[in-house]
DRENKOLFI-102571 format. One record per residue: residue number from 0; x, y, z of N, C-alpha, C in turn. Coordinates in steps of 0.2 Angstrom, whole numbers. Atoms other than C-alpha are relative to their C-alpha. Last residue first. Layout:
<atoms>
+-----+-------+--------+-------+--------+---------+-------+-------+--------+-------+
!   i ! neast ! nnorth !   nup ! caeast ! canorth !  caup ! ceast ! cnorth !   cup !
+-----+-------+--------+-------+--------+---------+-------+-------+--------+-------+
! NUM !     X !      Y !     Z !      X !       Y !     Z !     X !      Y !     Z !
...
+-----+-------+--------+-------+--------+---------+-------+-------+--------+-------+
</atoms>
This chain:
<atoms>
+-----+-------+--------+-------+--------+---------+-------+-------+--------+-------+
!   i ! neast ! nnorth !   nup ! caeast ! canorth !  caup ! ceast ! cnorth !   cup !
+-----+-------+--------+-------+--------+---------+-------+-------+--------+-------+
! 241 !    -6 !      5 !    -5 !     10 !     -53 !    24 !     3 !     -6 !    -1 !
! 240 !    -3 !      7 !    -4 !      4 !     -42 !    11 !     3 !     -4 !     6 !
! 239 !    -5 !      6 !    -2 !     -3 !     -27 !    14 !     1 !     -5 !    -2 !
! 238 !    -1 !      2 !    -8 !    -19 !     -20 !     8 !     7 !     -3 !     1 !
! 237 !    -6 !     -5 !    -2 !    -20 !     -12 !    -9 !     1 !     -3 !     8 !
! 236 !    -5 !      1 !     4 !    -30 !     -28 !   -16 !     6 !      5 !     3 !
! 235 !    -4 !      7 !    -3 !    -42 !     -28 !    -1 !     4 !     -1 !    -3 !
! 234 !    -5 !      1 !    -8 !    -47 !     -12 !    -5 !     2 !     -5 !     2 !
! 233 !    -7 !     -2 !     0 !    -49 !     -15 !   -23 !     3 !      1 !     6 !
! 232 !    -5 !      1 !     2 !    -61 !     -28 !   -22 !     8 !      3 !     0 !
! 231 !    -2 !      2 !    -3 !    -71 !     -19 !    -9 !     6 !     -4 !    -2 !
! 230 !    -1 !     -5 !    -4 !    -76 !      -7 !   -21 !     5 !     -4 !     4 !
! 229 !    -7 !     -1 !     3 !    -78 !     -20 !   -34 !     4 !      2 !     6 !
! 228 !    -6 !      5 !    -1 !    -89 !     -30 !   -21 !     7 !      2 !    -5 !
! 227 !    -2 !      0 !    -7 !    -99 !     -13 !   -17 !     5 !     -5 !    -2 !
! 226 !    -5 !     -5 !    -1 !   -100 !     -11 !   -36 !     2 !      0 !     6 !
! 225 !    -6 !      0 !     5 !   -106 !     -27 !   -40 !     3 !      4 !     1 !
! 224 !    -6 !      5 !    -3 !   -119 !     -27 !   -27 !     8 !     -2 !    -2 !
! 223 !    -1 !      0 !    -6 !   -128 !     -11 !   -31 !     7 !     -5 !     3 !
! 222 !    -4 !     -7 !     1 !   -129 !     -15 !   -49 !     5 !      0 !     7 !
! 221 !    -3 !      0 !     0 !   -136 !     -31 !   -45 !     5 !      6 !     0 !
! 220 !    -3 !      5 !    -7 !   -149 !     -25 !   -35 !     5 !     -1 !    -3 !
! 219 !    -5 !     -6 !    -7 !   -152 !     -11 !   -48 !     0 !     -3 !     5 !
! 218 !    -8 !     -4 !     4 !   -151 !     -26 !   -64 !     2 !      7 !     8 !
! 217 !    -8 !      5 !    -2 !   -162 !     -37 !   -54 !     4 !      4 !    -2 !
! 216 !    -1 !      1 !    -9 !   -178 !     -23 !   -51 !     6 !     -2 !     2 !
! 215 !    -2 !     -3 !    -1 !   -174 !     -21 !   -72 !     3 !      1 !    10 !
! 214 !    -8 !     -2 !     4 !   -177 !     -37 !   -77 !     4 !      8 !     3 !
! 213 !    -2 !      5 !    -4 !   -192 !     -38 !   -66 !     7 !      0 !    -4 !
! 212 !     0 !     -1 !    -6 !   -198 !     -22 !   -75 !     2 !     -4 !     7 !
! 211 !    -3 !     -4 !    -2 !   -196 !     -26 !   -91 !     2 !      1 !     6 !
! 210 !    -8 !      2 !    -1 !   -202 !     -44 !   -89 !     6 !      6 !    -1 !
! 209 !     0 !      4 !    -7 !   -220 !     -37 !   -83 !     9 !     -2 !     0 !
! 208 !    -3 !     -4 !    -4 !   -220 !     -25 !   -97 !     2 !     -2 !     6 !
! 207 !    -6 !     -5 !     2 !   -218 !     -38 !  -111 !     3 !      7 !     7 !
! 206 !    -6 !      1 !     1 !   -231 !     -49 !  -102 !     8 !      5 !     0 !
! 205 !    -1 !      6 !     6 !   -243 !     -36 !  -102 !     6 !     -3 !     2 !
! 204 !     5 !      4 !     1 !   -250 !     -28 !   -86 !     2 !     -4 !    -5 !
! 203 !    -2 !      3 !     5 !   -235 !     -18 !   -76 !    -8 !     -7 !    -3 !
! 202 !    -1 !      6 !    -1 !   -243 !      -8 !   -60 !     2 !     -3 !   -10 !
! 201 !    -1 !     -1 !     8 !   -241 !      11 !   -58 !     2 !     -8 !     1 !
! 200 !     4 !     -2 !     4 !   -248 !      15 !   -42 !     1 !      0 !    -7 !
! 199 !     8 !      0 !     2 !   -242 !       1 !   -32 !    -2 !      5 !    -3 !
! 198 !     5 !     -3 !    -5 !   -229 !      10 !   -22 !    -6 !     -4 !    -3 !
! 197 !     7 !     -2 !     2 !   -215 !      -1 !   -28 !    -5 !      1 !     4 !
! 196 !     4 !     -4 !    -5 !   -199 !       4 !   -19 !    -7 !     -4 !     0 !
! 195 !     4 !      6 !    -2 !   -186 !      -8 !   -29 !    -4 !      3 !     6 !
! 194 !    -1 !     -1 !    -6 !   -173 !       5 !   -32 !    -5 !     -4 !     4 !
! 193 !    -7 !      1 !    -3 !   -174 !       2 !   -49 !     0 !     -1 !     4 !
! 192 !    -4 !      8 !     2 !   -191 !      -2 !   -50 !     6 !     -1 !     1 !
! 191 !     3 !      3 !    -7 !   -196 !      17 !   -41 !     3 !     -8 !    -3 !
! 190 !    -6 !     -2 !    -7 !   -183 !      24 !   -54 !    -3 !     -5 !     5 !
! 189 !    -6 !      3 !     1 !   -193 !      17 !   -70 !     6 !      0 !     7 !
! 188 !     2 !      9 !    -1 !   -210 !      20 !   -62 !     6 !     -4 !    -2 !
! 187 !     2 !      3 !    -8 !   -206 !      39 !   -60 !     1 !     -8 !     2 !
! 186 !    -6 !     -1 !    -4 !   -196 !      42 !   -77 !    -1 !     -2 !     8 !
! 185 !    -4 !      5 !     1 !   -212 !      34 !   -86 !     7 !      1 !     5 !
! 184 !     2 !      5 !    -5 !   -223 !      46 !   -74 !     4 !     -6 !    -4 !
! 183 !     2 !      2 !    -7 !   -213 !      60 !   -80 !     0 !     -7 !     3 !
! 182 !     4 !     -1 !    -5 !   -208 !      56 !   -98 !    -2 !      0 !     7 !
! 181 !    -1 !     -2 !    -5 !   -191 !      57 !  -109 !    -6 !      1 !     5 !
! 180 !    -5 !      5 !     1 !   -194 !      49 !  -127 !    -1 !      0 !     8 !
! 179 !    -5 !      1 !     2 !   -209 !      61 !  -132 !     4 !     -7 !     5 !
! 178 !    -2 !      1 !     7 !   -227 !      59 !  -135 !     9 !      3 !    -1 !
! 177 !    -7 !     -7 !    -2 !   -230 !      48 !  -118 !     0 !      3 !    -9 !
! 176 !    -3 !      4 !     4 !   -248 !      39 !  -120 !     6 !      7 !    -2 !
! 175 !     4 !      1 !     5 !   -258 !      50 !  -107 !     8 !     -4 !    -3 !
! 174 !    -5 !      5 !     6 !   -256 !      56 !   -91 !    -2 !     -2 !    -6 !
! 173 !     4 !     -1 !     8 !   -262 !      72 !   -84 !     1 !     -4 !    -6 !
! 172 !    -6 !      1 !     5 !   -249 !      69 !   -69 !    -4 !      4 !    -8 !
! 171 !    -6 !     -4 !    -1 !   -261 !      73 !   -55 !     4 !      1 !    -3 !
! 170 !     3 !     -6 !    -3 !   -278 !      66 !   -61 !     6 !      4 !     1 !
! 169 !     1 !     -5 !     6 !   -268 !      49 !   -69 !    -2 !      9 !     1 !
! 168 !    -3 !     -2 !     4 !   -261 !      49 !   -52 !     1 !      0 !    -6 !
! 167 !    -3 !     -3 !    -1 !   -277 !      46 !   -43 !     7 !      4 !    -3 !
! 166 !     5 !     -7 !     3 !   -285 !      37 !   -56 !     3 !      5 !     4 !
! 165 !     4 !     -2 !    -4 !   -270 !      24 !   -54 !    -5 !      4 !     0 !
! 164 !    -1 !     -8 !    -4 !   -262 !      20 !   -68 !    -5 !      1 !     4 !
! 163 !     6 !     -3 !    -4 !   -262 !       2 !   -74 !     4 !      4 !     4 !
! 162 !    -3 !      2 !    -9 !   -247 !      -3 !   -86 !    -7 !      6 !     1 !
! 161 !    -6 !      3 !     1 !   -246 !     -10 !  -107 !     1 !      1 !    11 !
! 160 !     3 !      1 !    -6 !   -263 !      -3 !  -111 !     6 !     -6 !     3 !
! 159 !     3 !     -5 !    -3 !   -256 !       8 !  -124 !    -2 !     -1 !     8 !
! 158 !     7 !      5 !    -5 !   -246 !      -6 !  -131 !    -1 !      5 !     2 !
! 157 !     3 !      6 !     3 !   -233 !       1 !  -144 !    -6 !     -1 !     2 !
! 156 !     2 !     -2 !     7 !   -233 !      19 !  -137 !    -4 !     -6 !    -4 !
! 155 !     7 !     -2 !     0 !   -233 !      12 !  -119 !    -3 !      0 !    -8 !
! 154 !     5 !      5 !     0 !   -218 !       0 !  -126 !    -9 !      3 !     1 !
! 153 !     1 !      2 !     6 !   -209 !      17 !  -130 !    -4 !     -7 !     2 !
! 152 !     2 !     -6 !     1 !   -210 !      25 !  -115 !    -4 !     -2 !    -7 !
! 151 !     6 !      1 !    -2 !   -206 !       7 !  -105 !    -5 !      6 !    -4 !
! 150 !     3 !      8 !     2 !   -190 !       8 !  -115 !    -8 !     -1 !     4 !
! 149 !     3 !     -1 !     6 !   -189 !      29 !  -110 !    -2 !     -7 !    -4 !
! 148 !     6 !     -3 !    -1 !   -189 !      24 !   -91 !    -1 !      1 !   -10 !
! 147 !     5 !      3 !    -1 !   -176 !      11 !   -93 !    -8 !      4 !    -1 !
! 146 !    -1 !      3 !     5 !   -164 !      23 !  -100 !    -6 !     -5 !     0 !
! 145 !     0 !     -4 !     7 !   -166 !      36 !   -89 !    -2 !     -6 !    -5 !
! 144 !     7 !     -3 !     1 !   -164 !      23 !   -73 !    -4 !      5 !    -7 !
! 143 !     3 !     10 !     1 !   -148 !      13 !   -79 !    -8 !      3 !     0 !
! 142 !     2 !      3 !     6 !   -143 !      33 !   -83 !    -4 !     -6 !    -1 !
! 141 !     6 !     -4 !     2 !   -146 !      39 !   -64 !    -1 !     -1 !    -8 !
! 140 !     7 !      2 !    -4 !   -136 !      23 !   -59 !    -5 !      4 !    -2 !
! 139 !     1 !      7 !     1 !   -121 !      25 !   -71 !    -7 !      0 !     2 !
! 138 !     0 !     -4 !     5 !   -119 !      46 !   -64 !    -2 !     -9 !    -6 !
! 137 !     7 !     -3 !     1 !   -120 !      39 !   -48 !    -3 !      2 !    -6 !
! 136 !     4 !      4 !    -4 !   -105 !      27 !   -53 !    -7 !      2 !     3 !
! 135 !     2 !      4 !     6 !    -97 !      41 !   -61 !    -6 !     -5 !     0 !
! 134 !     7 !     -2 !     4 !    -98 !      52 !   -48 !    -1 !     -3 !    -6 !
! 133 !     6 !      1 !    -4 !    -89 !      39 !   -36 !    -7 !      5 !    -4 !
! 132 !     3 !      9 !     0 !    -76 !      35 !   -49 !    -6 !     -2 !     2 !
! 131 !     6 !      0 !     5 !    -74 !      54 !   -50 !    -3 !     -5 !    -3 !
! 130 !     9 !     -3 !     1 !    -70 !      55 !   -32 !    -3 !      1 !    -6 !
! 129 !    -1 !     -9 !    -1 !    -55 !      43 !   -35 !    -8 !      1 !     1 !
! 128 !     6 !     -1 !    -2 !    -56 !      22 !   -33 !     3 !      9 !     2 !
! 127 !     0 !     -3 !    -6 !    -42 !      15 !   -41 !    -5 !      3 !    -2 !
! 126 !    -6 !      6 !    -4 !    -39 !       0 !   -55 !    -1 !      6 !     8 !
! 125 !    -4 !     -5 !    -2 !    -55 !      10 !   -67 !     4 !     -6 !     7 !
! 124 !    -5 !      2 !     4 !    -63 !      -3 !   -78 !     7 !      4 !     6 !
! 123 !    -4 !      8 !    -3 !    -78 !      -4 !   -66 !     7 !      0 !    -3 !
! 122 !    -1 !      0 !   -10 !    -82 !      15 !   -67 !     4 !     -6 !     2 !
! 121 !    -4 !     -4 !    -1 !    -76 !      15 !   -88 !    -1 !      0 !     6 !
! 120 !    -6 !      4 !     0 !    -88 !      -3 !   -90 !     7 !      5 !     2 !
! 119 !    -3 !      6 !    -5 !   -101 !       7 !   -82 !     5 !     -3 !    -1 !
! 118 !    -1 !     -1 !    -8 !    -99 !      23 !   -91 !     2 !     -5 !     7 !
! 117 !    -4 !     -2 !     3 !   -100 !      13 !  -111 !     4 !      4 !     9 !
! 116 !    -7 !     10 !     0 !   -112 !       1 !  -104 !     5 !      6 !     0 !
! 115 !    -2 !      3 !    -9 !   -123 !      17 !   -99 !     3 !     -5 !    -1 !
! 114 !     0 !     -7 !    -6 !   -121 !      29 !  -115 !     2 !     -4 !     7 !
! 113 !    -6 !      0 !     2 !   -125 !      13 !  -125 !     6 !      3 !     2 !
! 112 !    -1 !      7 !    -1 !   -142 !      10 !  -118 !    10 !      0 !    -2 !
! 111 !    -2 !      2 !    -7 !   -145 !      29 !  -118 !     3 !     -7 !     2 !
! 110 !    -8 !     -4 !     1 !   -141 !      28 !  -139 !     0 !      0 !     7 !
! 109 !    -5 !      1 !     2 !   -153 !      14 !  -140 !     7 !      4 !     2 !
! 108 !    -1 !      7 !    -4 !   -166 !      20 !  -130 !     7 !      0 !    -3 !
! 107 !    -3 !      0 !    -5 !   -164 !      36 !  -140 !     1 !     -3 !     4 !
! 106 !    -8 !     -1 !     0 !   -166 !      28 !  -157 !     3 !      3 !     8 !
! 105 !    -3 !      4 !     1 !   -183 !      20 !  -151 !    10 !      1 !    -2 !
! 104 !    -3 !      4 !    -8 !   -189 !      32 !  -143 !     4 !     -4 !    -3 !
! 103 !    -7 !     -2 !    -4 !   -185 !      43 !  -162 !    -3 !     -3 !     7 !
! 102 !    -5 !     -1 !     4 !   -193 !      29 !  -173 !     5 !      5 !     7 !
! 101 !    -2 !      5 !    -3 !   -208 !      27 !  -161 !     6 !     -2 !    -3 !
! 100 !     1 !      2 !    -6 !   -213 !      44 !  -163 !     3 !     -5 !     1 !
!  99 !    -5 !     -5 !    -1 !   -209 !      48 !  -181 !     0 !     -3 !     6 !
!  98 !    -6 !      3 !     2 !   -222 !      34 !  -184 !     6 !      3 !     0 !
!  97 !     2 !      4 !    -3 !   -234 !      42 !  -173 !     6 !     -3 !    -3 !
!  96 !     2 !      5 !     5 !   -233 !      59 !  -183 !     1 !     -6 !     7 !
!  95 !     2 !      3 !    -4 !   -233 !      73 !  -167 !    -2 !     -7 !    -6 !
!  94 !     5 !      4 !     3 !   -220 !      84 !  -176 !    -4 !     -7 !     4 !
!  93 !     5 !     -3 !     5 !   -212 !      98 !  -170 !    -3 !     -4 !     0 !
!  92 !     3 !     -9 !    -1 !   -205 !      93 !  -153 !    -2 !      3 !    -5 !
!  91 !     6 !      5 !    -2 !   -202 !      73 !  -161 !    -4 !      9 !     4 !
!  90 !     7 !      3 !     4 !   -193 !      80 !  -173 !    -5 !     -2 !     5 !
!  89 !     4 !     -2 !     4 !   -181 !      88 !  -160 !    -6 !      2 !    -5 !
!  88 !     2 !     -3 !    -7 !   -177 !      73 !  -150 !    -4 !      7 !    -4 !
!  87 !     8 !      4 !    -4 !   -177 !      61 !  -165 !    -2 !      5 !     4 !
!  86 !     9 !     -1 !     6 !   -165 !      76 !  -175 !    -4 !     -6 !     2 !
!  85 !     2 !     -7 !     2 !   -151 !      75 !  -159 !    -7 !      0 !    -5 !
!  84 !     3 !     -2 !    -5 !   -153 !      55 !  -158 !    -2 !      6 !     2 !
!  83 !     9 !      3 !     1 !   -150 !      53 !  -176 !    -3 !      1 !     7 !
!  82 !     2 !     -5 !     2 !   -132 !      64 !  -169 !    -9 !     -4 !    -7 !
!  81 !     1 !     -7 !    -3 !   -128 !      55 !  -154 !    -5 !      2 !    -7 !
!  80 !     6 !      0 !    -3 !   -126 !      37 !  -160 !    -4 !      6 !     1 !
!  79 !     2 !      6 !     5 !   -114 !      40 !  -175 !    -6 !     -1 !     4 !
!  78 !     3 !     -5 !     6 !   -107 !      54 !  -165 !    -5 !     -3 !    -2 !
!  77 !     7 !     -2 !    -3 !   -106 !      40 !  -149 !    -3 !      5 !    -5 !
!  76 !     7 !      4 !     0 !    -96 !      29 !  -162 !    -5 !      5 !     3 !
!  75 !     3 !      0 !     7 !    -83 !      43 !  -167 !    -9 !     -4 !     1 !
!  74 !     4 !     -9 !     2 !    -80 !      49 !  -148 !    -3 !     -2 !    -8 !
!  73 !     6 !      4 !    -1 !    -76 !      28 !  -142 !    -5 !      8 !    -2 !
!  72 !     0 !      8 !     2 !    -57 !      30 !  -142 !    -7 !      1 !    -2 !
!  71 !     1 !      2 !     8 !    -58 !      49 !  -141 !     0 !     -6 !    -1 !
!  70 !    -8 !      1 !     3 !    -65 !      48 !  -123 !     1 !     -1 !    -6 !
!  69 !    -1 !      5 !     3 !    -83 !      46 !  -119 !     8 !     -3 !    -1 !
!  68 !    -1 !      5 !    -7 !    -86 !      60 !  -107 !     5 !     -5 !    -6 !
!  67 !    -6 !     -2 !    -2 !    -84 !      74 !  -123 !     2 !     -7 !     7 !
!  66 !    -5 !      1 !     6 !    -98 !      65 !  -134 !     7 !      1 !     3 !
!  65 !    -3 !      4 !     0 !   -107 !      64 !  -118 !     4 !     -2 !    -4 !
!  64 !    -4 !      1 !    -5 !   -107 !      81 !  -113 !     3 !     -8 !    -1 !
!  63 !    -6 !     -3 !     1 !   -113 !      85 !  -131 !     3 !     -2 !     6 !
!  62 !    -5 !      2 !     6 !   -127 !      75 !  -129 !     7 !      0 !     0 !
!  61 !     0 !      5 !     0 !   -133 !      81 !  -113 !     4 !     -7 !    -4 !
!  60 !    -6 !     -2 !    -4 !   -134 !      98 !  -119 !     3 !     -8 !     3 !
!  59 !    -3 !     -4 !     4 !   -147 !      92 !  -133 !     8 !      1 !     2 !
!  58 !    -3 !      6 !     1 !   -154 !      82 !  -117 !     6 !      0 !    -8 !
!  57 !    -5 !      1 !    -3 !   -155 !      99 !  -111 !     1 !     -9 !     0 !
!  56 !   -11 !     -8 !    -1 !   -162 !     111 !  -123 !     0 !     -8 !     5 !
!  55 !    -5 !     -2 !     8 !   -175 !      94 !  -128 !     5 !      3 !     0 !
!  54 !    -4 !      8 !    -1 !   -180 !      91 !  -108 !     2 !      0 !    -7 !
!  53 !    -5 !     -1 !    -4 !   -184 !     112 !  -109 !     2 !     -8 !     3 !
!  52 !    -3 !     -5 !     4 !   -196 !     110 !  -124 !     6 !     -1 !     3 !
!  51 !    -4 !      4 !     4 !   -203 !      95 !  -117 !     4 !      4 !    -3 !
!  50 !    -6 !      5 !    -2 !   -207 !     104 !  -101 !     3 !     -4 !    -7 !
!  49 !    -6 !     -3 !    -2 !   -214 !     119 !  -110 !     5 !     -4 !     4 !
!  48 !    -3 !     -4 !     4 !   -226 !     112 !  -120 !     7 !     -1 !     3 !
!  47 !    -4 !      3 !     5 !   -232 !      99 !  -107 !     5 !      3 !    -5 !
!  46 !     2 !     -2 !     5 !   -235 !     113 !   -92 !     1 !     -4 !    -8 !
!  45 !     7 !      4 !     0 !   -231 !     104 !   -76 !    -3 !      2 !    -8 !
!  44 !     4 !     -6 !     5 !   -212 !     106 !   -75 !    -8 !     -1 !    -4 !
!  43 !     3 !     -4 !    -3 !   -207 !      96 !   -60 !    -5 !      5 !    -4 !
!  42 !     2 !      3 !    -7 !   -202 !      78 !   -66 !    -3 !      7 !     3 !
!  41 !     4 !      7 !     4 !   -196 !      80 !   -84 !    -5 !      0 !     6 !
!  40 !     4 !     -6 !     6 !   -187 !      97 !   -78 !    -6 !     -2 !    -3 !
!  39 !     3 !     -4 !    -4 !   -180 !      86 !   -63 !    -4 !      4 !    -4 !
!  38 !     5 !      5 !    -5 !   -174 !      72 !   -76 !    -4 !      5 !     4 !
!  37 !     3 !      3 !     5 !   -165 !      85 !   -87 !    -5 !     -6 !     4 !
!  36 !     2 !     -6 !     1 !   -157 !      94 !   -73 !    -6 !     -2 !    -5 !
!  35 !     4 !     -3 !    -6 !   -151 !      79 !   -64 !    -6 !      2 !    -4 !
!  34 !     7 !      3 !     0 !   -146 !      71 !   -82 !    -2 !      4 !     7 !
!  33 !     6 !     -1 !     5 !   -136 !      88 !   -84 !    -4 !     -5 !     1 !
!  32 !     2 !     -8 !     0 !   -126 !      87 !   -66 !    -8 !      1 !    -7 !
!  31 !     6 !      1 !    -6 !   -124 !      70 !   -70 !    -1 !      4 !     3 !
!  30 !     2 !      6 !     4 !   -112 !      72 !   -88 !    -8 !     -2 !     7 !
!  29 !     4 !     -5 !     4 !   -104 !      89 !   -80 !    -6 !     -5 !    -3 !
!  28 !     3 !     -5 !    -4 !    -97 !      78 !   -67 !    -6 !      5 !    -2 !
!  27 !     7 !      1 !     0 !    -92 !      63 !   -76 !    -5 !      6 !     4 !
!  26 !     4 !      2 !     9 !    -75 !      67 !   -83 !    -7 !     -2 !     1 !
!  25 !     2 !      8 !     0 !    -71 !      76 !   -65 !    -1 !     -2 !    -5 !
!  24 !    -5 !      2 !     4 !    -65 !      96 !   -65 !    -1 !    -10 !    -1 !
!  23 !     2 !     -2 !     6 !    -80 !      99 !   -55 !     5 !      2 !    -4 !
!  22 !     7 !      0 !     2 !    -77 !      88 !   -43 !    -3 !      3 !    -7 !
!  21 !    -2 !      6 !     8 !    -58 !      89 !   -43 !    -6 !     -1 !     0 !
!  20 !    -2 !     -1 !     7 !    -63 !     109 !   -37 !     1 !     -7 !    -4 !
!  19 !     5 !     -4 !     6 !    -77 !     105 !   -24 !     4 !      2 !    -7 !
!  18 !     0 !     -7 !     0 !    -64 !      94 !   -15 !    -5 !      2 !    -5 !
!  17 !     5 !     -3 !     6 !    -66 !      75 !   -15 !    -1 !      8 !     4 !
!  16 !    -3 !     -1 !     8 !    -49 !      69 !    -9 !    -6 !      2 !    -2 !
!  15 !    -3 !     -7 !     2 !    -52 !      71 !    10 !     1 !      2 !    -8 !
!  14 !     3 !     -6 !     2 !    -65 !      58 !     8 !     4 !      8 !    -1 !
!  13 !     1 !     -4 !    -4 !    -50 !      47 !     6 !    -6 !      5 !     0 !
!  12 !     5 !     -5 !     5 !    -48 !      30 !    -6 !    -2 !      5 !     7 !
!  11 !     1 !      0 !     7 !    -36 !      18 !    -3 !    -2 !      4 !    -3 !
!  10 !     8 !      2 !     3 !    -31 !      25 !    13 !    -1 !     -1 !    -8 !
!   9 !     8 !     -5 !     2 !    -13 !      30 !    15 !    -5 !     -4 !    -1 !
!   8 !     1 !      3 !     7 !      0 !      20 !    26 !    -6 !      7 !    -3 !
!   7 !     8 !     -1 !    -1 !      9 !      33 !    38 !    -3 !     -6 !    -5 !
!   6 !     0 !      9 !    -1 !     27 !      29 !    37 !    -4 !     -1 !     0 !
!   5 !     0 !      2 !    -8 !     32 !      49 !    41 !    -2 !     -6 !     1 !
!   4 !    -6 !     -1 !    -5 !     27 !      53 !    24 !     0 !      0 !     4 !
!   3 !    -2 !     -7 !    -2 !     13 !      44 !    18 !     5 !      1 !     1 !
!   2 !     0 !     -1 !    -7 !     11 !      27 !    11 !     3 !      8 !     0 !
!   1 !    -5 !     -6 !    -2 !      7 !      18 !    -1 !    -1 !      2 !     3 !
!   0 !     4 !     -6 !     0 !      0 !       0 !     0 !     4 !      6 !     0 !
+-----+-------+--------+-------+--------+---------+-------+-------+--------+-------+
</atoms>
């Protein structure tokens, strides 16, 4: 293990080492910072028009942070992704075609699906644990959620009658068959599964959304478990030998 001066050993990984400046100097920091804002936008702004409007500016911004996350290795592919996912997100804010619709959820699944392997296997890949490893790692978890919620966005589209909504949180939400990528109460039901809450008010009825949803429950357990056991992984590797 290394060691301090005066013989001290050092800690694997120190809180003292996450300062506000390597935070916002991090390769993931700007990249979850945007989904917050973009999720929150999705989730507080009541006005349809204008919340899709303001989830378009900052999944647009969103883009570009990831093009830059990614590193040049893997910068051409995410363009490749990124830039049909720019005009899906756009078209779908002009134009309400139905076949347009399920063309761009289905390109942003995809490009969010790619986005989160691409983050997770760079948090796991990483041999030491910094404070950008741990915003990475949150930064993984709030995409595994994004990405699921717009797969369920796009299956409502397919199947309409794909999950039972409460009357009381249709009446609250003003729910209806999502007409972009990125929706509330799909963002809602997506996180709550993750984190394995279910309140009951958004229940899965078909097949297809039944296996979403239980597929998903496992992937944020395992999630969970897999980076606890990296985590510990490494700290037992810098340990002493005897």
């Amino acid at each position: 293990m290394p060691t301090q001066p005066g013989g001290h050993e050092r800690a694997w990984w120190s809180p003292t080492a996450v300062t506000p400046e390597r935070l916002l100097r991090g390769r993931f920091t700007g990249l979850t910072i945007i989904l917050l804002i973009v999720l929150f936008s999705a989730s507080v702004i009541v006005e349809k028009d204008l919340r899709e409007l303001a989830v378009a500016l900052g999944f647009s911004v969103l883009v570009f942070f990831a093009i830059w996350t990614v590193g040049r290795g893997l910068r051409l592919t995410t363009v490749a992704f990124a830039l049909p996912t720019l005009v899906a997100h756009w078209t779908l804010v002009l134009s309400d075609s139905l076949a347009l619709r399920a063309v761009g959820f289905a390109i942003t699944s995809a490009f969010l699906t790619f986005l989160t392997l691409v983050i997770l296997l760079a948090v796991f890949g990483d041999e030491s644990v910094t404070a950008d490893t741990i915003v990475g790692a949150v930064c993984a978890y709030f995409l595994l959620g994004m990405t699921w919620g717009t797969f369920y966005a796009l299956l409502v589209l397919v199947s309409p009658d794909a999950f039972s909504v409460s009357a009381a949180l249709v009446n609250a939400t003003g729910w209806s068959v999502p007409t972009v990528p990125v929706t509330p109460l799909m963002q809602y039901y997506s996180f709550t599964t993750l984190a394995t809450l279910g309140y009951g008010d958004v229940s899965p009825l078909t097949p297809g959304a039944r296996a979403l949803s239980v597929l998903e429950g496992v992937t944020g357990q395992l999630y969970l478990a897999v980076l606890i056991a990296r985590l510990v992984g490494i700290h037992t590797a810098r340990l002493p030998q005897r």
